[in-house]
N, C-alpha and C positions, 0 to 999 in steps of 0.2 A: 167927239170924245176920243182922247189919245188912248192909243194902246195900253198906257201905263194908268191910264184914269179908269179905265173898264175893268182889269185887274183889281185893281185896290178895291173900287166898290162891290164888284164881285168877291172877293176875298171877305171884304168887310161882311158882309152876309152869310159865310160860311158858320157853324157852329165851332168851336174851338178845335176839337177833333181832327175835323177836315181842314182845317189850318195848320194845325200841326202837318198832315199828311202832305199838302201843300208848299210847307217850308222844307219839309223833308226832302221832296222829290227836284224842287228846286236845286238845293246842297248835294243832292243825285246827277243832276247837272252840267252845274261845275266841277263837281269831281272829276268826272264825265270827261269834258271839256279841258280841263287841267292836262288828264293824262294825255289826251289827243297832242295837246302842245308840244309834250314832253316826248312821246315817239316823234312825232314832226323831227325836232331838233334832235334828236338821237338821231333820226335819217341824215337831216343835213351834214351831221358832225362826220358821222360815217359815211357818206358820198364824198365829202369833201376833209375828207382826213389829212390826205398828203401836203394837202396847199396850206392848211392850217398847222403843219406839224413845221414847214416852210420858213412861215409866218412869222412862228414862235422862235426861232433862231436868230 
C-alpha cells in the first residue's frame, strides 16, 4: 500500500470533523512551506543582490 493509498483510506474513515481538521492542518502546511520558499529566495536575492543588479543593466 502507497503512502497516498493509506492516507485516503485512513482519511476516508475519519468522521467529517476530523476531516475538516485534517484539510485544515494540511493548508497549515503549505502555508508553512510557501513562506519557507519565500524567505529562501528573499535570502538568495539579498546574497546575491550586486550581481543581479549587474545582470539588470
Amino acid at each position: 500500500m502507497t503512502l497516498a493509498e493509506k492516507l485516503l483510506k485512513e482519511f476516508q474513515e475519519l468522521p467529517e470533523e476530523k476531516k475538516q481538521q485534517v484539510i485544515d492542518f494540511v493548508e497549515f502546511l503549505k502555508s508553512k512551506q510557501q513562506k519557507e520558499i519565500e524567505v529562501m529566495i528573499d535570502e538568495i536575492i539579498d546574497t546575491n543582490k550586486e550581481a543581479l543588479l549587474e545582470l539588470a543593466k
